[in-house]
C-alpha positions as CSV (number, residue, x, y, z in Angstrom):
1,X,12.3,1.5,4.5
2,X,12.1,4.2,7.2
3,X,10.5,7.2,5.7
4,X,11.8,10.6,8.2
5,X,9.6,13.7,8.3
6,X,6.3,15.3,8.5
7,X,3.7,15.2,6.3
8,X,3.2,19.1,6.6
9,X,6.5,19.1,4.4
10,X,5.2,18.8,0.6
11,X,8.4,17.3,0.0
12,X,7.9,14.2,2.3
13,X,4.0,13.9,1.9
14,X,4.7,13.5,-1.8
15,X,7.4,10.7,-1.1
16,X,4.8,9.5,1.4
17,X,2.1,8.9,-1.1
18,X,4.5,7.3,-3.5
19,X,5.3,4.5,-1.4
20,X,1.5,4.3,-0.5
21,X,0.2,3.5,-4.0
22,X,3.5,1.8,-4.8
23,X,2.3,-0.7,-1.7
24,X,5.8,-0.6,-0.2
25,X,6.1,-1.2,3.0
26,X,7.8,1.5,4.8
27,X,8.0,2.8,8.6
28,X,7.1,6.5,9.0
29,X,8.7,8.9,11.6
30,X,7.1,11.9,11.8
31,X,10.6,14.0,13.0
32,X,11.0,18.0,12.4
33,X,13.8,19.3,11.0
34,X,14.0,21.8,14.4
35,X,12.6,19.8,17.1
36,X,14.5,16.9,16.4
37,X,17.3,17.8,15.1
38,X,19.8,15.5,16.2
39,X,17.6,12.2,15.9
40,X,17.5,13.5,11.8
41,X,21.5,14.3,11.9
42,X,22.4,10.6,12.8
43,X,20.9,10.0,9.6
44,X,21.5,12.9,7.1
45,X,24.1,15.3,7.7
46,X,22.1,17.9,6.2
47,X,19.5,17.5,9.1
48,X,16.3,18.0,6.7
49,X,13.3,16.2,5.6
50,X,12.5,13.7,3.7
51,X,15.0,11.4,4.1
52,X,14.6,8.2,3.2
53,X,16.5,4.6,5.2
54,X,16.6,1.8,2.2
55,X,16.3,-1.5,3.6
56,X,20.4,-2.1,3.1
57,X,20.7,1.0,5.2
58,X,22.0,3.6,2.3
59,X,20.4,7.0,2.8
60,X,18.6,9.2,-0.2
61,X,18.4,12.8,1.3
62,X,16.5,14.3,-1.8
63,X,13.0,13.5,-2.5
64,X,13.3,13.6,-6.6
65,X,15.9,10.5,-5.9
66,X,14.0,8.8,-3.5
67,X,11.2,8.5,-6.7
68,X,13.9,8.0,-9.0
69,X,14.6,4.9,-6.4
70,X,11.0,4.2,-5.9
71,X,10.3,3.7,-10.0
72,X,13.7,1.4,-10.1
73,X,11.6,-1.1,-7.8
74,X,8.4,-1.2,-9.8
75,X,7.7,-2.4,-13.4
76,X,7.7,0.6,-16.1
77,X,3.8,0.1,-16.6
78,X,3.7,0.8,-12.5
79,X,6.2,4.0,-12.7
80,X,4.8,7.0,-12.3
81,X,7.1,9.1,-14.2
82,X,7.4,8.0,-17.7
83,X,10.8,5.9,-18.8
84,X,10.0,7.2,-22.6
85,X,10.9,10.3,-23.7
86,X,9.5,13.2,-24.5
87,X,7.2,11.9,-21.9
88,X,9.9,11.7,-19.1
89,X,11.1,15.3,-19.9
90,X,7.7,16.3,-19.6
91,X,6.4,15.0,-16.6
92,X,10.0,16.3,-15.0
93,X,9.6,19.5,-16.0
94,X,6.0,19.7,-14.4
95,X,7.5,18.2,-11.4
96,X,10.3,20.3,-11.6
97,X,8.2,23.6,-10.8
98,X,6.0,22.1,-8.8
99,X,8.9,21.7,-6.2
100,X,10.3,25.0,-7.3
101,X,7.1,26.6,-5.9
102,X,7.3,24.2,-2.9
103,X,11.0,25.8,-2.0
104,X,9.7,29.3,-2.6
105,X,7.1,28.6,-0.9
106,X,9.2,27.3,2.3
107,X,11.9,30.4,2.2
108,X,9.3,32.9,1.6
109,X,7.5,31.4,5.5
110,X,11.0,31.4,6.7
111,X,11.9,35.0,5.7
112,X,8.7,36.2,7.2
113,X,8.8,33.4,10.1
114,X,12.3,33.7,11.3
115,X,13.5,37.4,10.8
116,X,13.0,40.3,13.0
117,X,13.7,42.6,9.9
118,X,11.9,41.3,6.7
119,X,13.7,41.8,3.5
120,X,10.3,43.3,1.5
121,X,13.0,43.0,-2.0
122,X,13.8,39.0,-1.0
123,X,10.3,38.6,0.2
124,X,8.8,40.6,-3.1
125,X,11.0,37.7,-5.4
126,X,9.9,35.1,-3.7
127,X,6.4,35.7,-4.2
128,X,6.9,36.9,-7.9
129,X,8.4,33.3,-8.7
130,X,5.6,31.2,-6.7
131,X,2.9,33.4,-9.2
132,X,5.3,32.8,-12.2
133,X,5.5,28.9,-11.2
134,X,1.7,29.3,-10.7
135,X,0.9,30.7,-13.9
136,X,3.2,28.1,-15.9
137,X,1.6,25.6,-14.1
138,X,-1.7,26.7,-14.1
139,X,-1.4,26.8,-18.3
140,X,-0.2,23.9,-18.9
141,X,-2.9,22.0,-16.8
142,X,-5.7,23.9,-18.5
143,X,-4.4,22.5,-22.0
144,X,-4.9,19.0,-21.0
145,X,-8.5,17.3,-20.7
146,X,-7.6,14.5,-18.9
147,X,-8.1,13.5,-15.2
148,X,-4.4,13.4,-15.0
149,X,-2.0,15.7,-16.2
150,X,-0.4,12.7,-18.3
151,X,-3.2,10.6,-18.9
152,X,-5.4,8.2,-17.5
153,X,-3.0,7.4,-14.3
154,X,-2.1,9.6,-12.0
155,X,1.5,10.5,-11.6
156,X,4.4,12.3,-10.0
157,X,4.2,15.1,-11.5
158,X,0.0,15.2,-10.4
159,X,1.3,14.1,-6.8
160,X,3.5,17.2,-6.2
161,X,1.5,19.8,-7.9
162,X,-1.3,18.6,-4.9
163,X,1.3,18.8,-2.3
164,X,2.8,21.8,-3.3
165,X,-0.4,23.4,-3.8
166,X,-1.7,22.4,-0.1
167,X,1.6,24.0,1.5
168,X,1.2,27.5,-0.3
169,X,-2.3,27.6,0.4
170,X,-2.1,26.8,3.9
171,X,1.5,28.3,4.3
172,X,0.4,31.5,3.1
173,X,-3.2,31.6,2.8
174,X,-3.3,35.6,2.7
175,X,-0.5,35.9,-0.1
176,X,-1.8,33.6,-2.3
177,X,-5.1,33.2,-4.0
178,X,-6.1,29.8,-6.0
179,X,-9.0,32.2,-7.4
180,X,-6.6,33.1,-10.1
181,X,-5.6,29.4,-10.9
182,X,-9.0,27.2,-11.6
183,X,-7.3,24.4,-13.2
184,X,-4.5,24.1,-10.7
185,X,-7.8,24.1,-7.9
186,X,-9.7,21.6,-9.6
187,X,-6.8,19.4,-10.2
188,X,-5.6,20.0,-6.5
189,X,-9.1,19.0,-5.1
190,X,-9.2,15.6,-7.5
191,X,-5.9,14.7,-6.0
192,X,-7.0,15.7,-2.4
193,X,-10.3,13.6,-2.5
194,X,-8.4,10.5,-2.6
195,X,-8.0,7.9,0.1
196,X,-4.3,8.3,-0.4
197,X,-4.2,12.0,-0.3
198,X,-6.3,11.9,3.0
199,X,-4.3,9.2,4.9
200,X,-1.0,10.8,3.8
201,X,-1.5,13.9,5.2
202,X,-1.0,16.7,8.4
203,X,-1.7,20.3,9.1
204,X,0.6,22.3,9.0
205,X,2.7,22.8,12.3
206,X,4.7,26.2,12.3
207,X,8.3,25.2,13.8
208,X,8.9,26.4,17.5
């Protein structure tokens, strides 16, 4: 498999660590969705990161089905989102504003990045939802005791949170504080510690 984008992106680092502790073999090329542009276009109209080359070719340009993918190739007792439900629904949910504060995250640097004229009312929502994704998030973490937010393994839904959490905080260090949020920190900084986290992992690189 051929893995396409930079780890800045929470989107591809989480996709990253997946096929990491899933010990798939995969190629990684670190392409930005502006610099290289056309290289990504050849494969994914869309010309955004992650996108993921299967071995048989076929292309996943979402990162939520490249793990959908990912847990197909792996016994259930291996996937890291539950096959059971209500835990499935769960852990989706979790995941599901974890990457809803990722995107906010990303239009919220792109309003402020790319605009000569900032829309304060656009910009003002944006950073209303990352705090309300924040607070849901940081609630339901400080309910559980575990080291995990499911258990005793870690999961997708712990993966994104920690990627999600890196980009806002490095993204936009001075509009968001993790003061607020001590669950969300501690789990960020158990998921950062690891081997995994560390390897899979890059600054982030403002786009030119």
């Amino acid at each position: 498999m051929i893995l396409i984008g930079q780890y800045d992106s929470p989107f591809v680092r989480r996709v990253g660590i997946a096929l990491t502790l899933y010990h798939l073999p995969f190629e990684h090329r670190p392409w930005s969705s502006f610099g290289d542009a056309d290289k990504i276009r050849a494969y994914n109209p869309l010309t955004r990161v992650p996108t993921l080359v299967l071995d048989d070719g076929e292309v996943l340009v979402d990162s939520h089905a490249m793990l959908d993918h990912l847990d197909s190739l792996v016994s259930a007792d291996q996937a890291m989102f539950p096959r059971e439900e209500p835990a499935r629904r769960r852990a989706l949910k979790v995941a599901s504003l974890a990457t809803g504060l990722a995107e906010k995250g990303v239009s919220l640097f792109y309003e402020r990045r790319l605009h000569e004229q900032v829309s304060e009312a656009w910009a003002g929502r944006c950073q209303s939802q990352l705090e309300g994704a924040l607070g849901a998030l940081e609630a339901d973490r400080a309910e559980r005791d575990g080291p995990w937010w499911f258990g005793e393994r870690i999961g997708h839904a712990d993966i994104v949170v920690a990627t999600a959490l890196r980009f806002v905080a490095e993204v936009h260090a001075g509009v968001v504080s993790m003061a607020g949020y001590p669950a969300l920190a501690a789990h960020a900084a158990r998921c950062e510690a690891l081997q995994v986290f560390k390897a899979v992992s890059q600054p982030f690189v403002p786009p030119t």
